[in-house]
C-alpha positions as YAML, in Angstrom:
chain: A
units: angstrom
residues:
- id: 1
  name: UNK
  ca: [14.69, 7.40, -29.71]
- id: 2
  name: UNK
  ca: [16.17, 4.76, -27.80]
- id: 3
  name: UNK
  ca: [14.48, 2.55, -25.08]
- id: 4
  name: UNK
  ca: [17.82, 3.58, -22.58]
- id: 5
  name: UNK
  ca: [16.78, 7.19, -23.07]
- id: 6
  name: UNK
  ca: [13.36, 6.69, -22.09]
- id: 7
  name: UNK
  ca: [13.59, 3.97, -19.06]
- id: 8
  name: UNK
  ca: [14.11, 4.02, -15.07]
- id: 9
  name: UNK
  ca: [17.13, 2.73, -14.40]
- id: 10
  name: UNK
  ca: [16.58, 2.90, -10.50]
- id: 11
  name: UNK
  ca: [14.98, -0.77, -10.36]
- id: 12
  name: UNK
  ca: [14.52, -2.79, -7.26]
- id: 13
  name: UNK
  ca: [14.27, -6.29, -7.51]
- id: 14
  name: UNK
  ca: [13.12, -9.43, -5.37]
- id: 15
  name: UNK
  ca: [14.16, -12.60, -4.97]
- id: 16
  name: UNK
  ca: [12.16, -15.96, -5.59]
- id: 17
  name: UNK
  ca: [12.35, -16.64, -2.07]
- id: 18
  name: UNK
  ca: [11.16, -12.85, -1.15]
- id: 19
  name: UNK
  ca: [8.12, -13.55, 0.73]
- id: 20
  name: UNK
  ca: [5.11, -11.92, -1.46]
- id: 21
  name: UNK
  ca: [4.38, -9.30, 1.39]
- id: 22
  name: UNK
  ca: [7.44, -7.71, 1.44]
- id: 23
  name: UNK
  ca: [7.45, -7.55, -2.49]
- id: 24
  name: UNK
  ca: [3.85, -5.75, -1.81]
- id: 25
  name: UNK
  ca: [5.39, -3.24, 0.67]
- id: 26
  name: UNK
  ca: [8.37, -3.06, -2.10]
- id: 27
  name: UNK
  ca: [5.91, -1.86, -4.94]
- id: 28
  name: UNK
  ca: [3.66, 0.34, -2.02]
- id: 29
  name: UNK
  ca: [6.89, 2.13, -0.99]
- id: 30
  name: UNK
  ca: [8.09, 2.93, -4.33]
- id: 31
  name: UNK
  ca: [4.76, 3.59, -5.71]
- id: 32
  name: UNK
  ca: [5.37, 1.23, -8.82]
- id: 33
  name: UNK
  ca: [2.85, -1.57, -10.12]
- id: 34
  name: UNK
  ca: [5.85, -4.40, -10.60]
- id: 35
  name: UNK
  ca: [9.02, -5.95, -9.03]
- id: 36
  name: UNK
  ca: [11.38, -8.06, -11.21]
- id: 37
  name: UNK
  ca: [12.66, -10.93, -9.96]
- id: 38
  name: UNK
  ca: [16.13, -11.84, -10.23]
- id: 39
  name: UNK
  ca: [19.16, -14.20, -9.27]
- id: 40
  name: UNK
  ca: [21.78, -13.01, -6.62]
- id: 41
  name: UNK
  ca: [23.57, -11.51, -10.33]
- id: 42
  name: UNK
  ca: [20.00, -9.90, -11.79]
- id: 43
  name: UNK
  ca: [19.43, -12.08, -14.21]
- id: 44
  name: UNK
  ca: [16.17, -11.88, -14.69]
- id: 45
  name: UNK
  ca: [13.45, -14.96, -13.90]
- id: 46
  name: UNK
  ca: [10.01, -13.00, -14.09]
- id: 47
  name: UNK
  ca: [8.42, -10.45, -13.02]
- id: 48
  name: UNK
  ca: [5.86, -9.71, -10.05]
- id: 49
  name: UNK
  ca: [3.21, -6.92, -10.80]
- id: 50
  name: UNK
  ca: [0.44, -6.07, -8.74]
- id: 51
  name: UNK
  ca: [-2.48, -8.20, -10.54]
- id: 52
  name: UNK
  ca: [-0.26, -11.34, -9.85]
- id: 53
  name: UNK
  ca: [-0.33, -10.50, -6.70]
- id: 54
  name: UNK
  ca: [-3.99, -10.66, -6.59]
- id: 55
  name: UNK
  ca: [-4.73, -13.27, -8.69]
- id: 56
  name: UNK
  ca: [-2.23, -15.73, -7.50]
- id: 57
  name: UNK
  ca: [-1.91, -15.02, -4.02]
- id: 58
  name: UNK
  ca: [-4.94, -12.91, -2.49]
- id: 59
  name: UNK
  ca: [-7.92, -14.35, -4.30]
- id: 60
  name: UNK
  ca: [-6.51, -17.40, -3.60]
- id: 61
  name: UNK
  ca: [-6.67, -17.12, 0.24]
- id: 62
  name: UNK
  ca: [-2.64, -17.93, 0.27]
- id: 63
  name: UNK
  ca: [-0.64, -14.54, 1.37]
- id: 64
  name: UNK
  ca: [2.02, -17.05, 2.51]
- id: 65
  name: UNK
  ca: [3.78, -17.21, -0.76]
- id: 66
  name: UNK
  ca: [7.21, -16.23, -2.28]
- id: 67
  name: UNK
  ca: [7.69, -13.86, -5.52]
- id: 68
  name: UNK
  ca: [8.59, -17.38, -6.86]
- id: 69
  name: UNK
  ca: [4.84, -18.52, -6.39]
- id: 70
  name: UNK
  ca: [3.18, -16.10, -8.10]
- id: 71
  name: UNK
  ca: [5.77, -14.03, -11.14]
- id: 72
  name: UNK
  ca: [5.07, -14.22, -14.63]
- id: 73
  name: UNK
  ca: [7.77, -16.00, -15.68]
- id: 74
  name: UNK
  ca: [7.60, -15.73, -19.58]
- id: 75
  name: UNK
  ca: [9.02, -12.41, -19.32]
- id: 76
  name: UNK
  ca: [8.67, -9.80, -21.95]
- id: 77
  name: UNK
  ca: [11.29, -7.38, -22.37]
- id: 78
  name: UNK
  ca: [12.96, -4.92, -24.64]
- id: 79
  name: UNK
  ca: [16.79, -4.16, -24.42]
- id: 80
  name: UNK
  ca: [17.93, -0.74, -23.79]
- id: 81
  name: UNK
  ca: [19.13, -0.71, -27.59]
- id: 82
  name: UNK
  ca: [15.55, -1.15, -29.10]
- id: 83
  name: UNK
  ca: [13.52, 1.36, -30.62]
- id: 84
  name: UNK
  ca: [10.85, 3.20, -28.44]
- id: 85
  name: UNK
  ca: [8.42, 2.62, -31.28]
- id: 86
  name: UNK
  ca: [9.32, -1.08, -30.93]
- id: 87
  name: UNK
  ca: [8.92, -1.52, -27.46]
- id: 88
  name: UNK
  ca: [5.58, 0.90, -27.67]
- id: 89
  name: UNK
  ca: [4.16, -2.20, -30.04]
- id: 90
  name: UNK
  ca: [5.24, -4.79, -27.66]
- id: 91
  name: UNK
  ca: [3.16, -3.70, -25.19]
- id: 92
  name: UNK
  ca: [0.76, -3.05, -27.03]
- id: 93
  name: UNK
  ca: [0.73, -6.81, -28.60]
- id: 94
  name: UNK
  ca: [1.49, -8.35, -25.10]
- id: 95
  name: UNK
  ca: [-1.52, -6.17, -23.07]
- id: 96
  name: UNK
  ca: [1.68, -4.94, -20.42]
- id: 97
  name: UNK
  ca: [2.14, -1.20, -19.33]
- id: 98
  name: UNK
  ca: [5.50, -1.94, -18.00]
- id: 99
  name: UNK
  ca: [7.90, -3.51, -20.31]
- id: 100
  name: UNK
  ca: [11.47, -4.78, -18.27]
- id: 101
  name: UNK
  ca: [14.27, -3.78, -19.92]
- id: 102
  name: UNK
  ca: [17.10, -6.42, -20.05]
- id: 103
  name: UNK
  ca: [20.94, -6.16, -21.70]
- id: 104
  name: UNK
  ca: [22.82, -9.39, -21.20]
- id: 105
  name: UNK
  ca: [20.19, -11.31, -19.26]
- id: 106
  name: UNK
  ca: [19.64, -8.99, -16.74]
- id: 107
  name: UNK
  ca: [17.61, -6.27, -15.38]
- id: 108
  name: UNK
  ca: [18.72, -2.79, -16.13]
- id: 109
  name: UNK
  ca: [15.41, -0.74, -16.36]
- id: 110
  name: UNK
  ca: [12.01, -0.34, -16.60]
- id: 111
  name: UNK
  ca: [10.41, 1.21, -19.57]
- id: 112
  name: UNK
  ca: [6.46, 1.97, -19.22]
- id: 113
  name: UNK
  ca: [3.35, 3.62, -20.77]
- id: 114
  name: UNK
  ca: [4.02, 7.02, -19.33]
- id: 115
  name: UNK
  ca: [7.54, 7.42, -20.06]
- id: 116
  name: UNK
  ca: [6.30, 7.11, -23.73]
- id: 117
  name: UNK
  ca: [3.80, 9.54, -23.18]
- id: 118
  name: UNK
  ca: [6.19, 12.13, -21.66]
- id: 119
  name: UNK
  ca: [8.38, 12.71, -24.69]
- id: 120
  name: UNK
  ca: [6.00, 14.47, -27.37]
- id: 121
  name: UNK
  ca: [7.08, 12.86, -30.75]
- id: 122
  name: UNK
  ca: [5.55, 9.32, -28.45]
- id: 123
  name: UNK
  ca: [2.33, 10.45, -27.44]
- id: 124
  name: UNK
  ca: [0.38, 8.65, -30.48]
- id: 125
  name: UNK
  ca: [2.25, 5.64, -30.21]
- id: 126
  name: UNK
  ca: [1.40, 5.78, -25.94]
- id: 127
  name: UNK
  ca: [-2.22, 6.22, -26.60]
- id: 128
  name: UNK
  ca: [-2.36, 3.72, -29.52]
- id: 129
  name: UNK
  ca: [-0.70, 1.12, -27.19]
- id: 130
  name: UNK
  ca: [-3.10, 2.03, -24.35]
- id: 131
  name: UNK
  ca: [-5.87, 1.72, -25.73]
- id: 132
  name: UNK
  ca: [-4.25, -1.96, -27.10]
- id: 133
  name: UNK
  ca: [-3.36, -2.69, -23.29]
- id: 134
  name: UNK
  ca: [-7.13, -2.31, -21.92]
- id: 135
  name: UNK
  ca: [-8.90, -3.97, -24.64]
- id: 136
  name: UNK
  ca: [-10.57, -7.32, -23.29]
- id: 137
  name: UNK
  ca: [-8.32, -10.20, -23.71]
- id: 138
  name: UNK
  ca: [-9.80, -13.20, -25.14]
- id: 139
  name: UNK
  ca: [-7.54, -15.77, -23.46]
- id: 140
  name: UNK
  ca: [-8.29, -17.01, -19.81]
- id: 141
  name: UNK
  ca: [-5.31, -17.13, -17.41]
...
């Protein structure tokens, strides 16, 4: 099965000038764990998730920040053409339960952990990369 059978395609996106509140509110609203953020032509730049938020921003004692300040920007994507297996081992390998899914250099879905554990023949392969996700990571940010 395909990654574009599998993904959201419904994504909202922020800016890098998107102040890091509203990017919160985005991801409360729409009760997701990450934003992308994109050009004016969603290209993707990074990505915001919730722990950035936290790490970079909260625990820091600086909520005045952008999506700029604080994304991941060594993104980590499938395309919507890649094997679900594929992308199940990328996340797996990269410790990420949502894996942005780009075509041309910009942001067309989402894929994440539970849409590969909804479809039954994926189940293994969800669990397998779950339990790859939460292991301790040995690197220090």
């Amino acid at each position: 099965m395909k990654v574009r059978e599998l993904m959201t395609t419904n994504v909202s996106t922020a800016g890098v000038d998107t102040p890091i509140d509203q990017v919160a509110k985005q991801m409360r609203d729409l009760d997701v764990g990450c934003i992308p953020v994109c050009d004016q032509n969603k290209n993707a730049l990074g990505i915001v998730t919730d722990r950035d938020i936290v790490i970079r921003s909260v625990s820091q004692g600086n909520t005045r920040v952008n999506a700029g300040d604080v994304m991941s920007s060594n993104l980590v994507y499938a395309t919507p053409e890649m094997h679900a297996h594929e992308a199940a081992e990328i996340m797996a390998k990269h410790q990420i339960r949502r894996l942005p899914v780009v075509e041309n250099g910009r942001i067309v879905g989402i894929l994440a952990i539970g849409d590969l554990a909804t479809v039954n023949i994926y189940v293994n392969e969800a669990g397998d990369a779950l339990s790859d996700i939460s292991k301790p990571s040995t690197t220090k940010m």
